[in-house]
matplotlib code that plots the C-alpha trace (Angstrom):
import matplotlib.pyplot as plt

x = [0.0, 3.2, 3.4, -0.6, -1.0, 1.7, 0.8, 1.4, 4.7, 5.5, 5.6, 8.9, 10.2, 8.4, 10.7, 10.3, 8.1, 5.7, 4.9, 1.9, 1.3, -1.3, -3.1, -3.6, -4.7, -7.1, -8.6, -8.0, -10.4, -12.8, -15.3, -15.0, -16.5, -18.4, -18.1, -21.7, -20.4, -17.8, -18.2, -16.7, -13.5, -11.8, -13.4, -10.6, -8.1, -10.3, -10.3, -7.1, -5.3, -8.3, -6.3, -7.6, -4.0, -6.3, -8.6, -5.2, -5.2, -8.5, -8.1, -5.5, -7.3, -10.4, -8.1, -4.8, -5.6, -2.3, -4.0, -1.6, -2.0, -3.2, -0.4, -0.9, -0.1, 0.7, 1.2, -2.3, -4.3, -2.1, -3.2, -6.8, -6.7, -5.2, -7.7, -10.5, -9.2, -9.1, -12.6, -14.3, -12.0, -11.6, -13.3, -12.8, -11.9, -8.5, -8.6, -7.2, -3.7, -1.6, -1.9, 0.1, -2.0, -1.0, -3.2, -6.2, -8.6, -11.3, -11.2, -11.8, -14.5, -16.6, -15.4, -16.4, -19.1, -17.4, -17.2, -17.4, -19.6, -22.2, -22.0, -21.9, -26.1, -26.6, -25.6, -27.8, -30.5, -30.4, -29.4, -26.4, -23.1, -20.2, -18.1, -16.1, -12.9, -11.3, -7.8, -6.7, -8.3, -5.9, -2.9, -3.8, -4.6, -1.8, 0.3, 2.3, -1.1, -1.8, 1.1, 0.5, -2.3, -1.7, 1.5, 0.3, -3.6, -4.5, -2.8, -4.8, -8.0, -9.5, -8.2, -9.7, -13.0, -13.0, -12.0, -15.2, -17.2, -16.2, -17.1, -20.4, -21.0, -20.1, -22.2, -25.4, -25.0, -28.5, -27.8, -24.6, -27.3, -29.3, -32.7, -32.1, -35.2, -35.2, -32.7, -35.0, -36.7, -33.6, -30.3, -28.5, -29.9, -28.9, -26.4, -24.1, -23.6, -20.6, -19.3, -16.8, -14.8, -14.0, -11.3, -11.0, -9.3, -5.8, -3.5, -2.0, -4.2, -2.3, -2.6, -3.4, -0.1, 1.9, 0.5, 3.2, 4.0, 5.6, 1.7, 0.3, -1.4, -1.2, -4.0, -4.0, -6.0, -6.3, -8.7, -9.9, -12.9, -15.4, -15.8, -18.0, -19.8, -21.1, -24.5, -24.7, -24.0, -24.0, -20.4, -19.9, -18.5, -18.5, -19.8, -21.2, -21.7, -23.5, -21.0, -22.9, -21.4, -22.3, -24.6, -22.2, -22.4, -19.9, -20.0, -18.0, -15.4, -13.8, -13.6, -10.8, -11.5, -12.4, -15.1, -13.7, -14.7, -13.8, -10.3, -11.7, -15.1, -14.4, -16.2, -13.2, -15.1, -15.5, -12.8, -15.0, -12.9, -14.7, -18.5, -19.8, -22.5, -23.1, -26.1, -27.6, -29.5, -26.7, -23.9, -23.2, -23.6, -22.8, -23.3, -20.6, -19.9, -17.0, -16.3, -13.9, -11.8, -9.7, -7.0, -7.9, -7.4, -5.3, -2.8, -1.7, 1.4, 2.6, 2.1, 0.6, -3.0, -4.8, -4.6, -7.5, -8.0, -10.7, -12.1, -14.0, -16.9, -18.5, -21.4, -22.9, -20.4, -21.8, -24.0, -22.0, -20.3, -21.7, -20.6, -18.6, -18.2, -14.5, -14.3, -11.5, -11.6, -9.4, -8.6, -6.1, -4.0, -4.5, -3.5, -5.8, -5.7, -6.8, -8.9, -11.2, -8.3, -8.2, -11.1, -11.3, -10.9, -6.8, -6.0, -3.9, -6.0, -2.5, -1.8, -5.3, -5.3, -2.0, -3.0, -6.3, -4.4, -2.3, -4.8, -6.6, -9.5, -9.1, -9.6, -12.9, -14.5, -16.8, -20.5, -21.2, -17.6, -16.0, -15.2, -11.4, -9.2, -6.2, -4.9, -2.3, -0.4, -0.5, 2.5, 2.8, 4.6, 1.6, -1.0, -1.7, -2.5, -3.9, -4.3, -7.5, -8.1, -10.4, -12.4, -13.3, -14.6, -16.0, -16.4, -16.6, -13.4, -14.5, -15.2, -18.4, -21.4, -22.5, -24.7, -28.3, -29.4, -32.5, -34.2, -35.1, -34.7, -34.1, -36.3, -36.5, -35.1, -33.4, -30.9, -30.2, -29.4, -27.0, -25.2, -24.6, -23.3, -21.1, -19.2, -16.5, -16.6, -14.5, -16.2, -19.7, -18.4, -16.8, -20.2, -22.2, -20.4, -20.6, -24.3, -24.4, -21.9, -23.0, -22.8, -23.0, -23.8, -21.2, -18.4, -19.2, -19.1, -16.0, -14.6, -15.2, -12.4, -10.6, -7.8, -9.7, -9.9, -13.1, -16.6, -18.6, -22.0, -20.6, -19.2, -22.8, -24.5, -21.6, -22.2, -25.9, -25.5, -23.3, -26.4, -28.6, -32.5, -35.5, -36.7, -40.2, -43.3, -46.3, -49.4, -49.8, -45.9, -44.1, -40.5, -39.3, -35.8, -34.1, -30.6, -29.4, -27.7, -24.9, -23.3, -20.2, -19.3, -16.9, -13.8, -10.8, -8.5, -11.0, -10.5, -13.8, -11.6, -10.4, -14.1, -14.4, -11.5, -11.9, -15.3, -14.0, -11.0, -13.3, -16.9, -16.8, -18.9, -17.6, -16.4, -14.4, -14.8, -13.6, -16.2, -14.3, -12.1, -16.1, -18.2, -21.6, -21.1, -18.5, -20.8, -23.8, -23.0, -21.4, -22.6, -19.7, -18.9, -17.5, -14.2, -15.2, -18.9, -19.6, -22.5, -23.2, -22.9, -23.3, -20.1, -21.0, -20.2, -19.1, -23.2, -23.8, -20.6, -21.5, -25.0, -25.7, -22.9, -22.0, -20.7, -18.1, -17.9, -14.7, -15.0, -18.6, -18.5, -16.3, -18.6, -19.8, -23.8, -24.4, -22.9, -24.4, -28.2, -26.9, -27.1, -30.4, -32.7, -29.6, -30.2, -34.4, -35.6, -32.4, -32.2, -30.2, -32.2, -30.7, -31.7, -28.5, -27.4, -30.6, -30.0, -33.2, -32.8, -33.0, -30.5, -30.1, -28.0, -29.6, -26.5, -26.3, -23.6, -21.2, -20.5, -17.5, -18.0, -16.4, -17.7, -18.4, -14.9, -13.2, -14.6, -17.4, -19.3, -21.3, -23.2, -25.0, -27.2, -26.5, -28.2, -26.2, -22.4, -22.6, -22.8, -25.6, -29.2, -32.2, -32.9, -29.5, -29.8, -33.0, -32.0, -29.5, -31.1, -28.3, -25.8, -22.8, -20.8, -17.7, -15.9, -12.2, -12.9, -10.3, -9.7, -6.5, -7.6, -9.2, -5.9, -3.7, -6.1, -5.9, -2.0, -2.0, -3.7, -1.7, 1.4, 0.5, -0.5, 2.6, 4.4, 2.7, 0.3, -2.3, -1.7, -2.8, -6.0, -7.2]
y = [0.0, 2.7, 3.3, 4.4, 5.8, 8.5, 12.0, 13.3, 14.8, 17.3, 15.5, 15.6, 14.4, 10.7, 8.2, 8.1, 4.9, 6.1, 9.3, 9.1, 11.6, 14.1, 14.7, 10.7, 10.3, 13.1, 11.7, 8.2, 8.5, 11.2, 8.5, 5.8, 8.4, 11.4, 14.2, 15.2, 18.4, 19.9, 18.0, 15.0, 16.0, 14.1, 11.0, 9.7, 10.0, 8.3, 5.1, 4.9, 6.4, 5.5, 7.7, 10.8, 11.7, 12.4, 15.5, 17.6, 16.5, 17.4, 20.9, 21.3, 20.2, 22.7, 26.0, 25.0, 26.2, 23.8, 20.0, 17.7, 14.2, 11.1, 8.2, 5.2, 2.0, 0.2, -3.0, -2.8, -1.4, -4.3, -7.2, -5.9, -6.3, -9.6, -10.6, -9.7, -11.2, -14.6, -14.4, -13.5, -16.0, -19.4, -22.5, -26.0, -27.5, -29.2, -31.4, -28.5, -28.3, -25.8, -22.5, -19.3, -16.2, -14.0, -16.3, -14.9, -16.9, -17.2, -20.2, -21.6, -19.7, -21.7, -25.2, -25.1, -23.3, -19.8, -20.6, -17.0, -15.3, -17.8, -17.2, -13.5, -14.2, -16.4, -13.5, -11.1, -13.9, -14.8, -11.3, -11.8, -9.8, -11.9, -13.9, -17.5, -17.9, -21.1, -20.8, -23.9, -22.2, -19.3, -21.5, -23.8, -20.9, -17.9, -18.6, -15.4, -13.7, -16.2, -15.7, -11.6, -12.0, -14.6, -12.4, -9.0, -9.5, -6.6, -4.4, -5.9, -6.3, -2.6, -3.4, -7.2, -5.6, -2.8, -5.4, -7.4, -4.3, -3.7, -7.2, -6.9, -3.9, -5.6, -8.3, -7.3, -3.7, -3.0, -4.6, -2.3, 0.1, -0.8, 0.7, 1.2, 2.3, 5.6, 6.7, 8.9, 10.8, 10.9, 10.3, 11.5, 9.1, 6.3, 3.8, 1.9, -2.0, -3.3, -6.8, -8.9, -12.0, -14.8, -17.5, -21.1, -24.1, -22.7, -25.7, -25.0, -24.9, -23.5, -23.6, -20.5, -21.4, -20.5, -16.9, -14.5, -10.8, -11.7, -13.4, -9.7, -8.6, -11.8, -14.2, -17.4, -20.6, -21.9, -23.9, -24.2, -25.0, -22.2, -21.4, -18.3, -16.0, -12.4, -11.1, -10.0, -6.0, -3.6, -1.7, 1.3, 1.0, 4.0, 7.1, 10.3, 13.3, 16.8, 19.7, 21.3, 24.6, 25.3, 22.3, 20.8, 16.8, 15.0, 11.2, 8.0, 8.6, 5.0, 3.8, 2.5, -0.3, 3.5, 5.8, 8.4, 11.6, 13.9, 16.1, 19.2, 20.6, 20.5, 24.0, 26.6, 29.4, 26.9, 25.9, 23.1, 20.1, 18.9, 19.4, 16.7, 14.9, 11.1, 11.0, 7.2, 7.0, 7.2, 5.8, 2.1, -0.6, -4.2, -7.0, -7.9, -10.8, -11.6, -15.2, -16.7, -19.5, -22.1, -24.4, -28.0, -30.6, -32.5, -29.8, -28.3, -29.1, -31.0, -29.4, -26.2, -24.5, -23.8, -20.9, -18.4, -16.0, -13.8, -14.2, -11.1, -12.2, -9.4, -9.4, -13.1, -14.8, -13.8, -16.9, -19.4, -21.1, -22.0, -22.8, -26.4, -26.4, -27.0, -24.7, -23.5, -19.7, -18.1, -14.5, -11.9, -11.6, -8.0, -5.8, -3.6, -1.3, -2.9, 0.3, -1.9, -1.7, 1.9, 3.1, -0.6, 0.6, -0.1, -0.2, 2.9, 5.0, 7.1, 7.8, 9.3, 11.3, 12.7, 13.5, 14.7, 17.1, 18.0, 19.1, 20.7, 18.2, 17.0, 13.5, 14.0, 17.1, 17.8, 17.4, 13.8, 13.4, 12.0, 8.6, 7.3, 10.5, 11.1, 7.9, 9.9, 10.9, 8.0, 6.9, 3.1, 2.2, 3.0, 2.0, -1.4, -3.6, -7.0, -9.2, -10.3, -12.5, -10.5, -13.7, -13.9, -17.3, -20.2, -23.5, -27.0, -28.6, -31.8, -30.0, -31.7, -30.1, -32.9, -34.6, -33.9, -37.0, -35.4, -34.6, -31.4, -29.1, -31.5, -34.3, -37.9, -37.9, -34.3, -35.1, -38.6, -37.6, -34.1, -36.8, -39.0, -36.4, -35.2, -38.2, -39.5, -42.1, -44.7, -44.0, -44.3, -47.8, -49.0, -47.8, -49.8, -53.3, -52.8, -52.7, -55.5, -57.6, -60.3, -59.9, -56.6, -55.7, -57.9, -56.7, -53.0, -54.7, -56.0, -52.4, -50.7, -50.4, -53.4, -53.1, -54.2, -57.7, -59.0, -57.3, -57.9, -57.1, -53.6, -52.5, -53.4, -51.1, -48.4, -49.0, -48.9, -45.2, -44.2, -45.0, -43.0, -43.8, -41.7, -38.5, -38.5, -35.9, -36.9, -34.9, -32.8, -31.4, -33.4, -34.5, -38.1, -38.3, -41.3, -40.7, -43.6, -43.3, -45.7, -46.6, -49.2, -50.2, -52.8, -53.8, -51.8, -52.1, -53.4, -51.3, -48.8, -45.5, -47.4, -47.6, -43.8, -42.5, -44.6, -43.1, -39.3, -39.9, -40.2, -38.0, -34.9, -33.7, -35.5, -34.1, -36.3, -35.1, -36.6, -36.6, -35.0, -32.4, -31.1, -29.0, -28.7, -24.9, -26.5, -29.5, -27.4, -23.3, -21.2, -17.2, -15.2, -11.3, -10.0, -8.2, -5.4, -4.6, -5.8, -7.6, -11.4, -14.0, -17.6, -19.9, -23.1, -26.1, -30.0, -31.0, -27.8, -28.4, -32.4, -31.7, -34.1, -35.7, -38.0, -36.7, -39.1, -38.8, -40.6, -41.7, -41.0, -42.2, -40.2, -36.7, -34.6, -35.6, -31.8, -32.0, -34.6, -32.8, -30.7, -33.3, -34.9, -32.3, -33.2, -36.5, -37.0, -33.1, -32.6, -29.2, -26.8, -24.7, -20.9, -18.1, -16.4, -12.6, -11.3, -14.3, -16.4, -18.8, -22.5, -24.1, -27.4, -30.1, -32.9, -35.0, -39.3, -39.8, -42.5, -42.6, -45.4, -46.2, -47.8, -50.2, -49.0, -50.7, -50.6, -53.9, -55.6, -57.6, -60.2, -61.2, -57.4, -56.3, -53.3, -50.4, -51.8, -52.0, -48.3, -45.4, -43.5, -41.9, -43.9, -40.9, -40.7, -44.6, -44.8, -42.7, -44.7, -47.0, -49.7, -50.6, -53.1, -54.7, -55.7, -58.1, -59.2, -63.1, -65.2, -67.7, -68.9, -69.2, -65.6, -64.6, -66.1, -64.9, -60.8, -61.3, -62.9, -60.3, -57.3, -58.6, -59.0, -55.6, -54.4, -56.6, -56.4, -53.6, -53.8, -57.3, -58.5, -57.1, -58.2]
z = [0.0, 0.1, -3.2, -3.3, -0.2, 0.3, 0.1, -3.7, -4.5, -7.6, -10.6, -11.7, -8.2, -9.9, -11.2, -14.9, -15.0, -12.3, -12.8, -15.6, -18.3, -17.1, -20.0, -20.4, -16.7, -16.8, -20.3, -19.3, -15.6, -17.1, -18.7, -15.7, -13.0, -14.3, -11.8, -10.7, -8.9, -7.7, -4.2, -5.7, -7.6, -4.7, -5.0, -7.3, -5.0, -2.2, -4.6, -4.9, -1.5, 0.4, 2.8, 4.9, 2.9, -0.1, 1.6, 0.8, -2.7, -3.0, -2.1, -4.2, -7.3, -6.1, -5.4, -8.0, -11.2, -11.9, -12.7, -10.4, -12.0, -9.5, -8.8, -10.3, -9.6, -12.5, -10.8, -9.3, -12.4, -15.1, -12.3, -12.4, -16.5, -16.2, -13.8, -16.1, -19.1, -16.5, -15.5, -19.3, -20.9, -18.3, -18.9, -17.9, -21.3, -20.3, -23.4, -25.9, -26.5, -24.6, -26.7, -25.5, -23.9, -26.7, -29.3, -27.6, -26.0, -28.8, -30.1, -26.7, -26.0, -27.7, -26.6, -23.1, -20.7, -19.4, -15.5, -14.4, -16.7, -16.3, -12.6, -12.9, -15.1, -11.8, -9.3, -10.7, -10.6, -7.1, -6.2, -4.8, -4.8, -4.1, -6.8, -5.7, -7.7, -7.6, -7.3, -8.7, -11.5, -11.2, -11.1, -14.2, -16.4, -15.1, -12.0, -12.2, -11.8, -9.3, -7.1, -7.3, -5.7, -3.1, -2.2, -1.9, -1.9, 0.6, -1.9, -4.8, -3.2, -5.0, -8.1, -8.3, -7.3, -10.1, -12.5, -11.2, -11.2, -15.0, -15.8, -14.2, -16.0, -19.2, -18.6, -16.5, -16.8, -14.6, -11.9, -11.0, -8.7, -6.0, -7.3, -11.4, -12.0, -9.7, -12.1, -14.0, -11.3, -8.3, -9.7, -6.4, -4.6, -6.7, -4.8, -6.6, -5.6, -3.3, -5.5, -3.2, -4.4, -2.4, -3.0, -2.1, -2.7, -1.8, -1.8, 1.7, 5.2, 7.8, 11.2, 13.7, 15.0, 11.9, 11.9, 12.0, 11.5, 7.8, 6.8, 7.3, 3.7, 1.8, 0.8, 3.4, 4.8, 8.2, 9.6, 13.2, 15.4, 15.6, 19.7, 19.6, 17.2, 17.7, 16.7, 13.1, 13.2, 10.2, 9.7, 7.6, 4.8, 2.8, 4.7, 3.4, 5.6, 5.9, 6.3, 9.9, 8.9, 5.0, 4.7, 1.8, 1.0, 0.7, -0.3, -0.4, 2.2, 3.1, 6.5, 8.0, 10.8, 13.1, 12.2, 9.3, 8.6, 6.5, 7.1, 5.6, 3.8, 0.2, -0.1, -0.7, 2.0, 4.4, 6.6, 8.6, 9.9, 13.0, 12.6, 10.5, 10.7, 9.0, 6.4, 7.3, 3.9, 1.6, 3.7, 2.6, 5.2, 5.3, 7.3, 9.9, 12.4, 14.5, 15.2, 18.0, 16.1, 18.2, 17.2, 16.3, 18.8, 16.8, 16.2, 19.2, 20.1, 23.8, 26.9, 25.2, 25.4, 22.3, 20.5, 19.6, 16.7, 16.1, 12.2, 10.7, 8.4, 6.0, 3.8, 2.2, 4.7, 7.7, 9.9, 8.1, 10.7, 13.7, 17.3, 17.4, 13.1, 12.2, 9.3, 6.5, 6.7, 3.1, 3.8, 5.0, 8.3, 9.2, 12.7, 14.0, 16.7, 20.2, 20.9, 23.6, 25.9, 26.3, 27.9, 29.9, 33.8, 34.3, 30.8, 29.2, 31.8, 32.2, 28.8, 28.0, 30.6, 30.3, 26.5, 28.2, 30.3, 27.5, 24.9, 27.1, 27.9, 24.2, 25.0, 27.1, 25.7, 22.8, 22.8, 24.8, 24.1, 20.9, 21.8, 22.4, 19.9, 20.5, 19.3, 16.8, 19.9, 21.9, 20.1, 18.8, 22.0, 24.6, 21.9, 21.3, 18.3, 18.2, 15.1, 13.4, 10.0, 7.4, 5.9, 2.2, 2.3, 5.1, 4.4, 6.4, 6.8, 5.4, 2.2, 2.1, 5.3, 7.7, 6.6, 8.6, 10.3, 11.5, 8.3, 8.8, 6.5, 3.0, 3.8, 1.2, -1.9, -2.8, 0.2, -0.8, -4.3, -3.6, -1.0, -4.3, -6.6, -3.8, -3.8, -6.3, -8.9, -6.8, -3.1, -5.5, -7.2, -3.4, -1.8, -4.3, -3.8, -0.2, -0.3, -3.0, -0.9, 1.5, 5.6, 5.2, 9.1, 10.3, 8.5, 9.1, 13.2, 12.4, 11.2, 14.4, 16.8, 14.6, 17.4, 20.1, 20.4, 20.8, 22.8, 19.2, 21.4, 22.5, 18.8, 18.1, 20.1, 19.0, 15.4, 16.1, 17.9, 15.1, 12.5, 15.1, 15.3, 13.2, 15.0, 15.1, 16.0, 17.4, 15.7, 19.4, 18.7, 21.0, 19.9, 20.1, 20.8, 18.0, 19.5, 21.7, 24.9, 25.7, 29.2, 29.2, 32.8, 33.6, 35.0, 34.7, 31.4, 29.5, 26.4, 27.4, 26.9, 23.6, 22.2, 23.2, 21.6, 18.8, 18.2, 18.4, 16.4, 12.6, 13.7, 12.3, 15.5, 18.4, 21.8, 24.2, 28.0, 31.3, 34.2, 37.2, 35.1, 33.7, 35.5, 34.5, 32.8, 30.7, 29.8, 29.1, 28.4, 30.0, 30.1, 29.8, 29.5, 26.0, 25.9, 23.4, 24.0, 28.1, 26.8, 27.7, 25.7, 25.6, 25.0, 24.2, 26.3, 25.4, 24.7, 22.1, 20.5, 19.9, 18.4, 15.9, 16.9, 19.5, 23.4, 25.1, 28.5, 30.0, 34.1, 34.2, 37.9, 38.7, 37.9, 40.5, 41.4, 41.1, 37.5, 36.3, 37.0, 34.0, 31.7, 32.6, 30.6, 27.0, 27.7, 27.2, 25.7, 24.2, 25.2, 27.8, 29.0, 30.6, 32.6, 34.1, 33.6, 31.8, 29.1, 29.1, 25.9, 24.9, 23.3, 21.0, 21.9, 19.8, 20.8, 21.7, 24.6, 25.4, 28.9, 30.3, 34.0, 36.5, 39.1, 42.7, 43.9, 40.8, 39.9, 38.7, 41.5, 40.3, 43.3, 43.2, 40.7, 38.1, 40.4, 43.4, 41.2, 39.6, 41.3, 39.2, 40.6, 39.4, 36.9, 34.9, 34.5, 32.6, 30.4, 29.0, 26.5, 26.3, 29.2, 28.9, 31.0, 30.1, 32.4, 32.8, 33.3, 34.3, 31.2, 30.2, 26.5, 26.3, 27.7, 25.4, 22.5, 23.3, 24.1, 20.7, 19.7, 21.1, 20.1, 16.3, 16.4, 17.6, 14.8, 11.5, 12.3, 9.6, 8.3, 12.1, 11.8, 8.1]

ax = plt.figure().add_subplot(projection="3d")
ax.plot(x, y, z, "-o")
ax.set_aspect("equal")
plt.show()
């Protein structure tokens, strides 16, 4: 962003290749943005600076009789034509021979379907305004391009979206305005569309580990388990404001992660620089969300606690991740400044008030005082900055969404089918011979936990509450619950931990717990206080995070009695119900759980019945559907079978199983 964003020097102070011809940049941006009046000379130099740097320029074009000519980046405006040329020209012909760019792209035009036009027709018909690129795409057709924009992406972003904008304006030129048809009668009031582009399919994830300072501006994955998402807010995007002192408009000036106003009226007699107030109508909004990501269990490193990152969603993307999702987030690692710390009681409490005293009550004055200023002098060493990741794209980890047991909202045969196409020719063929193959049930018995020797009844029940049973309503609206319940209790070093990792290790939506390091807010939800706004919030627990999925509770024994009330209303309404801090709401947790229990003793005593060996209340025990006992009998053949067993495992690994 330097070379755009510094303050305009005299021409002839320009290196020879930068500094462009003035006549040819004055004729050159003339057609692209009419100038209504004399308001909006500026508004060039806010789409390219996008700096309060550009207010200066602008007086200077309005008082200079002298015309000083805008900086260009050529890098910028020759990646935004090479850009367009990808999108009009791509399609997914492969077959053709290699021909070089310079041939043109004609005769493949008319080979194969072009990808991007045909989804810029299908934007305009459902309305929306953000394009997905694939960037394997990019790659295949022009990896220079490609790695211009994966290196330096924040500094391409404008250019990528004028190069969509000219392309939509090519293609569906109505739908470039919010209300075309006002045109005629109110052409001030006509608003221009915001188009966004989102890539995906980058061909490295990293992890929010690997984030470092040197990441800052360039296009990047990383994937992580979604902890905690805000409400949907609108931000400003573009703001246009009323002059308070000569009642001057002035339009389009970009925010920068801080409310932005104007540096100076644009009205030659008037010298206003403070007094400004925002016009809501013509501003441009869009939707905002921040969500709290966390490091994946599998990734984090020995003896160290996971890692968070916050994850900016704007526009289309916002509500599509959800509390317990492991997602792939594509976008930017950007620093922001941690203004939520300042006027937090004990924060940077002396700084502002020594700039307060300073100013002369600068800091605190003004009419029902202007928020946190002052942030100029504060210096970069008292101020300070905390990094966030600007998302262009969300999607599940598992590339493919999990797959709704429940039914609800694509019931029958449209799920079936889109479950079909989603799969590849090979899982399609192996998928069909398994259902045409004989002893289908036993063998899929046989492929759970294959480690584990033996205890065919329990991997029964475990495949059983992996299939999951049919919901069902009764006509008066009462839910059925078709989630089973499993409890394994038995003897110590019986493999039960083994059948719960196991069963964690390949669900997409599986949480594995221990019962005396849970409390029941950590089970359930927890209401916690957000950092920036002091509002509540809820934070999901274990249960929330495993809906539609399956919740493993490790030494389920071993749980606190008053912990284990909190997941008597999960287990039968599947629900969690709360009323803490003002927060009244309930919550889905449409979850089967796996408990492994020990004996009272440590082990199993025949002689007693079931209720007298485990140390449950009557409740909690009927609702579990299925209990197994696993015993450690004393039988010299058994014995020599599992140490059989164990030590072919150790020796020829997957050959001992088959």
């Amino acid at each position: 962003m330097d070379g755009m964003s510094s303050p305009l020097a005299i021409p002839s102070s320009l290196p020879p290749s930068s500094a462009p011809d003035p006549t040819q940049s004055a004729v050159g941006r003339s057609p692209r943005r009419p100038t209504a009046d004399a308001l909006t000379l500026g508004d060039e130099a806010e789409e390219d600076g996008g700096e309060p740097g550009g207010s200066k320029r602008r007086r200077a074009r309005t008082q200079g009789n002298g015309e000083i000519p805008l900086v260009k980046d050529a890098v910028g405006e020759s990646v935004a034509e090479s850009f367009e040329s990808f999108l009009k020209t791509f399609t997914l012909d492969v077959a053709l021979a290699p021909t070089p760019a310079s041939d043109g792209g004609a005769p493949d035009v008319a080979d194969g379907e072009l990808v991007y036009i045909e989804q810029i027709h299908t934007m305009r018909e459902y309305e929306l305004t953000t394009l997905y690129v694939d960037y394997g795409h990019l790659l295949q057709r022009d990896d220079v391009l490609a790695d211009a924009i994966q290196k330096q992406y924040y500094r391409f972003l404008p250019y990528l979206r004028r190069a969509l904008h000219n392309l939509v304006a090519e293609f569906e030129p109505e739908y470039l305005k919010v209300n075309p048809t006002a045109a005629a009668t109110d052409s001030t009031n006509l608003q221009s569309r915001e188009f966004n582009i989102a890539f995906y399919h980058l061909p490295l994830v990293s992890g929010i580990r690997d984030l470092r300072t040197d990441k800052i501006g360039t296009l990047m994955s990383i994937s992580g388990t979604v902890t905690r998402t805000s409400e949907v807010r609108p931000e400003l995007l573009f703001g246009s404001f009323i002059c308070e002192i000569c009642n001057g408009h002035v339009h389009d000036i970009e925010q920068q992660f801080k409310y932005t106003e104007p540096a100076l009226c644009p009205n030659p007699t008037c010298g206003n620089r403070t007094a400004w107030q925002l016009q809501i109508d013509n501003s441009k909004f869009t939707d905002w969300q921040k969500v709290r990501i966390q490091e994946n269990p599998s990734e984090i490193p020995t003896g160290s606690m996971p890692r968070s990152l916050d994850v900016i969603l704007r526009s289309e993307l916002v509500e599509r991740a959800k509390a317990g999702d492991k997602c792939v987030f594509t976008g930017t690692f950007i620093v922001v400044p941690d203004v939520s710390q300042l006027g937090l009681p004990g924060g940077n409490k002396a700084e502002i008030q020594r700039e307060a005293n300073k100013g002369g009550g600068g800091a605190t004055g003004g009419v029902g005082g202007n928020g946190v200023t002052g942030l100029k002098t504060l210096g970069v060493r008292d101020l300070q900055y905390k990094t966030a990741f600007l998302a262009c794209m969300v999607h599940d980890a598992d590339g493919r969404g999990g797959t709704n047991i429940r039914g609800e909202e694509e019931t029958g045969e449209e799920s079936g089918q889109a479950f079909i196409e989603s799969l590849t020719e090979q899982e399609f063929d192996e998928l069909k011979t398994m259902i045409d193959s004989d002893h289908i049930y036993s063998r899929l018995v046989e492929s759970i936990a294959p480690t584990v020797y033996g205890h065919e009844i329990v991997k029964k029940g475990l495949l059983l509450q992996l299939m999951g049973g049919v919901h069902k309503q009764t006509p008066e609206g009462m839910h059925l619950r078709g989630d089973i319940n499993i409890c394994i209790v038995g003897d110590p070093s019986t493999s039960k931990s083994q059948f719960l990792k196991y069963v964690c290790s390949f669900l997409p939506r599986a949480v594995y717990t221990s019962g005396k390091a849970s409390s029941a807010a950590g089970l359930t939800a927890a209401v916690v206080k957000d950092e920036e706004t002091g509002d509540f919030t809820i934070e999901a627990g274990a249960l929330m995070l495993a809906d539609n999925g399956i919740c493993a509770i490790d030494e389920f024994d071993k749980m606190d009695v008053s912990d284990q009330v909190a997941i008597h209303e999960a287990m039968e309404q599947q629900t969690i119900s709360i009323a803490k801090a003002g927060i009244h709401a309930t919550l889905n947790a449409r979850t089967s759980i796996l408990a492994a229990a020990n004996p009272i003793g440590g082990r199993y005593d025949r002689k007693k019945s079931l209720r007298a060996n485990v140390q449950m209340s009557a409740p909690i025990m009927s609702r579990f559907d299925l209990f197994f006992v696993v015993l450690d009998e004393c039988d010299e053949r058994v014995d020599r079978n599992i140490a059989k067993h164990i030590v072919n495992v150790h020796r020829f690994q997957d050959e001992a199983i088959n």
